[in-house]
Every structure is written in structure tokens, then in C-alpha cells.
N, C-alpha and C positions, 0 to 999 in steps of 0.2 A: 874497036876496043879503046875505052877511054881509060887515060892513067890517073890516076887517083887521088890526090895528097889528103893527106890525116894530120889535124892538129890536136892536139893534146892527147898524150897515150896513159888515160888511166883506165880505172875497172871499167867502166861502163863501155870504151872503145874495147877492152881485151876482151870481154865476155860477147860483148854486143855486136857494134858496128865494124870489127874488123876479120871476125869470121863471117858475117854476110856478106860483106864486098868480097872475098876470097871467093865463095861460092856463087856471085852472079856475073851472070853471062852477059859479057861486055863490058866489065869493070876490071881493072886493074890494078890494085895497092900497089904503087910507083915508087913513095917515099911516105915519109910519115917526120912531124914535128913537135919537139917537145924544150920548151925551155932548159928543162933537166938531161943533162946529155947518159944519166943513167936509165930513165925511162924512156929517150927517144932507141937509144941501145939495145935495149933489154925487148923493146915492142920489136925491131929489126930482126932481132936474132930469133925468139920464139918462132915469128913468121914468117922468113924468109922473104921480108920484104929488102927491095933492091937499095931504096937510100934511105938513111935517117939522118935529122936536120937538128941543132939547136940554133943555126944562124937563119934567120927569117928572108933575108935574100937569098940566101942560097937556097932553100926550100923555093921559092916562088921558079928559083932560074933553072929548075932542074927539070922541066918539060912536063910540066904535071900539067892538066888540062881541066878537072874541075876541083872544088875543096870539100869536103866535109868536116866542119868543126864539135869537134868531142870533147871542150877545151871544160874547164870549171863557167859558170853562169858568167862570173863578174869578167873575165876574160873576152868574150865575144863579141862585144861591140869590137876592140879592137881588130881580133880574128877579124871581121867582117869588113871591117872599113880598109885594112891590108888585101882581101881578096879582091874587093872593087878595084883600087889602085892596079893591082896586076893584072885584070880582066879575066878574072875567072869564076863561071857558078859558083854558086853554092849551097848545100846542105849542112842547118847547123842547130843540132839539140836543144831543145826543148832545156827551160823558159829562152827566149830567143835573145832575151833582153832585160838588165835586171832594172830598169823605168821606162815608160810610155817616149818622155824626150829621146835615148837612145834608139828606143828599138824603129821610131819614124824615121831615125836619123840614117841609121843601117840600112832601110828598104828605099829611101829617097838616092843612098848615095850608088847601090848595086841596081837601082831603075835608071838614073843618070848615066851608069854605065851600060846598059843596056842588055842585065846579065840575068840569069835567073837565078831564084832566091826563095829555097823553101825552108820550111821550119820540121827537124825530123821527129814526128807525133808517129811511131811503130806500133801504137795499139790500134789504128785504122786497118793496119794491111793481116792484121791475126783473121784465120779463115773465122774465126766468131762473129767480129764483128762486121766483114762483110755481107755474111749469113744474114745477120740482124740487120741491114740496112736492106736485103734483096727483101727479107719479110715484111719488110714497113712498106716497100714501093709493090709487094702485091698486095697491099692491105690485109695481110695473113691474119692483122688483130684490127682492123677497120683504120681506125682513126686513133695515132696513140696520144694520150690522153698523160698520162703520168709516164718518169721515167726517173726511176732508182738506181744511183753509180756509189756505190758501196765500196771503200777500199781501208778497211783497218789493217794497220801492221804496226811492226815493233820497229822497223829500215834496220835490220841486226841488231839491234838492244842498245839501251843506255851506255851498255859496258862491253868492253873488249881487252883480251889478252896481252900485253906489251910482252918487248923479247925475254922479260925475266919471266913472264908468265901472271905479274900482278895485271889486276884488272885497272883499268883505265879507262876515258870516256869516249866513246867510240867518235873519232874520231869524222868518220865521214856524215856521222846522224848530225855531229855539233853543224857542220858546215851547211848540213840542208836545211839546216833553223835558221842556221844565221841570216840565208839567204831566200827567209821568207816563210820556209815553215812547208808541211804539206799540203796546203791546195798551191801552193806557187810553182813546188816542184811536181809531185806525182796527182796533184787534183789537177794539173792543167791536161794533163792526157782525158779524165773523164770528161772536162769541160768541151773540149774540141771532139770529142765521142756524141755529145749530144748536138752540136753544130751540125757533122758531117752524119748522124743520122734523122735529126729530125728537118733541117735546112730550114729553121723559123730564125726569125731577128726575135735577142730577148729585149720585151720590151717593159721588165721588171728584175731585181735585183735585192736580196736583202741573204745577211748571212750570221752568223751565230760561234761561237768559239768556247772552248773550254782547256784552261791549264793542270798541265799537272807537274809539271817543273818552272825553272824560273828565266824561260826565255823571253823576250819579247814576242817575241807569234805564239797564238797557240797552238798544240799539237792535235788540238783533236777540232774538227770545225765543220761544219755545217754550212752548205751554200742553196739554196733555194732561188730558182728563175721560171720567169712566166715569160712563155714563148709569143708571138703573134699570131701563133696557130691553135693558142687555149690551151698547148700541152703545160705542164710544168714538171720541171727538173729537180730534183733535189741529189745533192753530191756531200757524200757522207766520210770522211776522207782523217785517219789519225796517225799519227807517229808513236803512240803511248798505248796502243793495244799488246799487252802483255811484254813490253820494255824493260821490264825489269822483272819479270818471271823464269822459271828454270826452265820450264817449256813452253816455247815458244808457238802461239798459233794465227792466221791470218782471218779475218771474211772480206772475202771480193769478191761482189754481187754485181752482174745489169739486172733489172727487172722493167720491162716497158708490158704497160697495163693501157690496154686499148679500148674502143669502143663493142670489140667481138672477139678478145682474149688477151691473153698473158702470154709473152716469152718471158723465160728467165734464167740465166747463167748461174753457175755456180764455181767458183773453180775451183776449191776446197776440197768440196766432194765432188768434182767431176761430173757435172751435170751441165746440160742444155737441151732446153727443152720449149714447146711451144703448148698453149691449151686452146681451144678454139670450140666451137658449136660442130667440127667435123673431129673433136676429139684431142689424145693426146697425140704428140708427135716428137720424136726423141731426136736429139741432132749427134753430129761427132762431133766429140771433146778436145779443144784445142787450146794451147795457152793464150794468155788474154795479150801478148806483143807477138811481132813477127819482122825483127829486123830485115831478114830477108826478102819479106814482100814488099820492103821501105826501099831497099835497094834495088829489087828490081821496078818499082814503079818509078825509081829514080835515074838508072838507066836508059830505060824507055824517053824518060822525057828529056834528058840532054842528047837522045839518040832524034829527036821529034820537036824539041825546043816548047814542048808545053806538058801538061800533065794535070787530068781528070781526077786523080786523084791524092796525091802532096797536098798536104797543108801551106797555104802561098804563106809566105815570108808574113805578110800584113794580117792574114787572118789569124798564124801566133804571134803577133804584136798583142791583138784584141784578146785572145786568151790571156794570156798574161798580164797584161791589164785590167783584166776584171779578177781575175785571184791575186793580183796584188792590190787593188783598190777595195776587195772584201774584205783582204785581211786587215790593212792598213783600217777599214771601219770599225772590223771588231779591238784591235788594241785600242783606237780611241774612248771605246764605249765599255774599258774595262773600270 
């Protein structure tokens, strides 16, 4: 049983990452850390976890054995560079690194310590898209050829409720503009979707953007990659699909178009499915993440000190860098 620690205890840890470690075998939520000694508290008591930290030595000194960082983006380098120093793994959310300088910085200084250092991308381990990576390696669609990562949404709308109940600007959508917009935050999950299913080097790049408020990134954007295996990718990816509508709706599509069929997802309507020259073929419907299977691939490997399948530390450096280097080309070219 390994003991756990958690740094930063917001939505994304209380929904996400801290009911999966609850639930796998071999993990143990030990202590949990939070600058805010109301949110390191409040995450304590909900879950009957044993220790909560706002002092960062005293988190490190309290026998925790690996870390996973749940911290905000611009936080992590440091998170990272305090794990190395103490000697301990780590698992830390997606984008890994808010520039290409830090995020080489963080994998040199946890490879110097000798430690291991993955980046947590949980749309790998959803039973979809292992499905979809088992059908590429029987060649179910031959040779795939194209591959569509469709994700429009609203990230909870323009607007949010404050305590008196006026609307106000949702607060956590400003923070994922600030910090680059969505392909930096949720296009880097399609991106690393197409790595880990087609396993081509892109050896082309061009990408495309569209505003509809007055951030610097755009909300709505367009990424296009040609593989060295002649597939090509396109990732279709907005924050401004119905943002500011009374009702709220999502499309989040995979579609890989092969040399001998079509899979395609749907999770909208609750589809998956395959087309081939032996017909149709219907799959089960699952959601497109799976913390839980992040967590136990993640156990497995500090149980075994490697892991077939985590995203290494350095391969979300390379995500991340290429949807921060897309976006950063379309504001220039606006």
C-alpha cells in the first residue's frame, strides 16, 4: 500500500482524482495539501483523509511515499521541483507545464533524481478508448487513414451565479483562457489520444482559430497534423459552443476512417460503434475519461517502477508544446 499525498484540493481533485485513489487497490490518500488551509480542511473532512497540510514541509515530512499534483497549471512547476527535492514520484495533471523551458526543466530535475514522472491524461485509460486502440492493432479498419477528436462545449457557460445570486463571469472558464484557451487545457487530452492511438511522429502542423469574446486565445480552434504513417489528425476543440445559451449542449466525437472502415464515438447520444466490409458492430458505451483506470495504471507502476501505459512526464511536455505553440501561431496571425 502506497501512501498518497495530494496537492491542491480543488474541483477537478474532489470530483476526479480523489475518489479514484479512494477506490484503487494499493493506494492510500495519507494527507492532502493546499495553500488555503480552508480547502486543505474541507478536502480532510469530506474524505476522511488522515492529514491535511498548508505548511509544504510538513506535507513532504509526513511519510507520504508518492505525490500527485492537482495544483492550478501555473503552480506545477514548483509542485514538481519540491517533489524532486524530497524524493518522491510523481503524477501531475495535465498541461504539465505552462512553457516548453519549465516543463524540460521539471523532467530533467525528477530524471536527476531518479524518480518517476508521469503526466495524468485519464481519457487513455476510459474502456473507449482502449477499445479503439485494441481495433487499430487488429487492423478492425485496415490502415487508419484519417482521425476526427471533436470536443465543443460551453466549460459551464460565460456566466455563473455569485452568493447574492447575480450572474457573474464564471470564474473558472476566465482561468482556462488565461491559461491558454482550450486546446492547451482540454485539446491536450485529444492530442495525446492520437499519439497513444496511432504511435506516428507528426511530421506537419498548421492550426486555425476563431473569437468570439475578447481573450487573447481563441475559444474555438482548429488543429490539423500529418503523421509519418499518412494518417492525418484534425482536433476540433471550443469553449463558446452555446456559452452563453439557456440550454446548454456538448458534440464530443472520435471518428478514425480507415483503409477497410469507420469507428465512431459519440457521447452525446451514446453511441460506439464500428463499420467494416463484415458489417456493423455496436460497442458498450462509456465515458470518454476514466480516473480510475489512471489510478490503477498508476499503482501498478510505482508497484513495478515502469508503466506501458502513463503518459511519460516528457511525452506531456511534447503535448503541451505543440497546443501552446498552435495557439500562440494563431494569435499572431490574427
Amino acid at each position: 500500500m502506497k501512501k498518497i499525498g495530494l496537492m491542491g484540493c480543488g474541483k477537478v481533485a474532489a470530483y476526479g482524482h480523489v475518489p479514484a485513489i479512494l477506490e484503487t487497490e494499493g493506494l492510500e490518500l495519507y494527507a492532502v495539501f493546499d495553500p488555503f488551509e480552508a480547502s486543505a480542511k474541507a478536502m480532510q473532512e469530506r474524505y476522511e483523509i488522515p492529514y491535511a497540510f498548508t505548511d509544504l514541509e510538513a506535507f513532504f515530512a509526513s511519510g507520504i511515499e508518492a505525490v500527485t499534483i492537482t495544483s492550478p497549471a501555473p503552480c506545477h512547476y514548483a509542485n514538481v521541483l519540491d517533489c524532486a527535492k524530497s524524493g518522491l514520484p510523481v503524477l501531475c495533471e495535465k498541461p504539465l507545464s505552462m512553457n516548453k523551458t519549465e516543463g524540460d526543466a521539471m523532467v530533467a530535475a525528477m530524471s536527476a533524481a531518479n524518480l518517476s514522472f508521469y503526466s495524468g491524461f485519464c481519457y487513455r485509460f476510459s474502456p473507449v478508448a482502449l477499445k479503439i486502440r485494441e481495433l487499430i492493432r487488429q487492423r478492425a479498419i485496415g490502415e487508419v487513414r484519417v482521425l476526427r477528436l471533436i470536443y465543443n462545449w460551453h466549460l459551464h457557460g460565460k456566466f455563473e451565479a455569485d452568493a447574492t445570486g447575480a450572474l457573474v463571469l464564471n470564474q473558472r472558464r476566465e482561468e482556462r483562457m488565461k491559461e491558454g484557451g482550450p486546446m492547451v487545457d482540454c485539446g491536450t487530452h485529444q492530442l495525446d489520444l492520437a499519439h497513444f492511438w496511432l504511435d506516428s511522429p507528426i511530421v506537419r502542423s498548421s492550426a486555425h482559430g476563431a473569437w468570439v469574446d475578447d481573450y487573447e486565445a481563441p475559444e474555438h480552434m482548429w488543429l490539423h497534423l500529418d503523421h509519418a504513417s499518412g494518417a492525418h489528425t484534425v482536433v476540433e476543440i471550443s469553449y463558446a459552443y452555446t456559452h452563453t445559451a439557456k440550454n446548454r449542449t456538448s458534440e464530443f466525437v472520435y471518428e478514425l476512417i480507415g483503409t477497410a472502415g469507420v469507428i465512431r464515438y459519440e457521447r452525446d447520444s451514446q453511441r460506439f460503434y464500428l463499420e467494416n466490409a463484415q458489417g456493423h458492430q455496436e460497442f458498450p458505451f462509456a465515458e470518454e475519461k476514466s480516473f480510475k483506470g489512471m489510478y490503477s495504471a498508476w499503482a501498478d507502476a510505482l508497484a513495478r517502477g515502469r508503466s506501458d501505459s502513463l503518459t511519460t512526464a516528457a511525452e506531456g511536455v511534447a503535448v503541451a508544446d505543440l497546443a501552446r505553440e498552435m495557439t500562440l501561431q494563431v494569435i499572431a496571425q490574427r
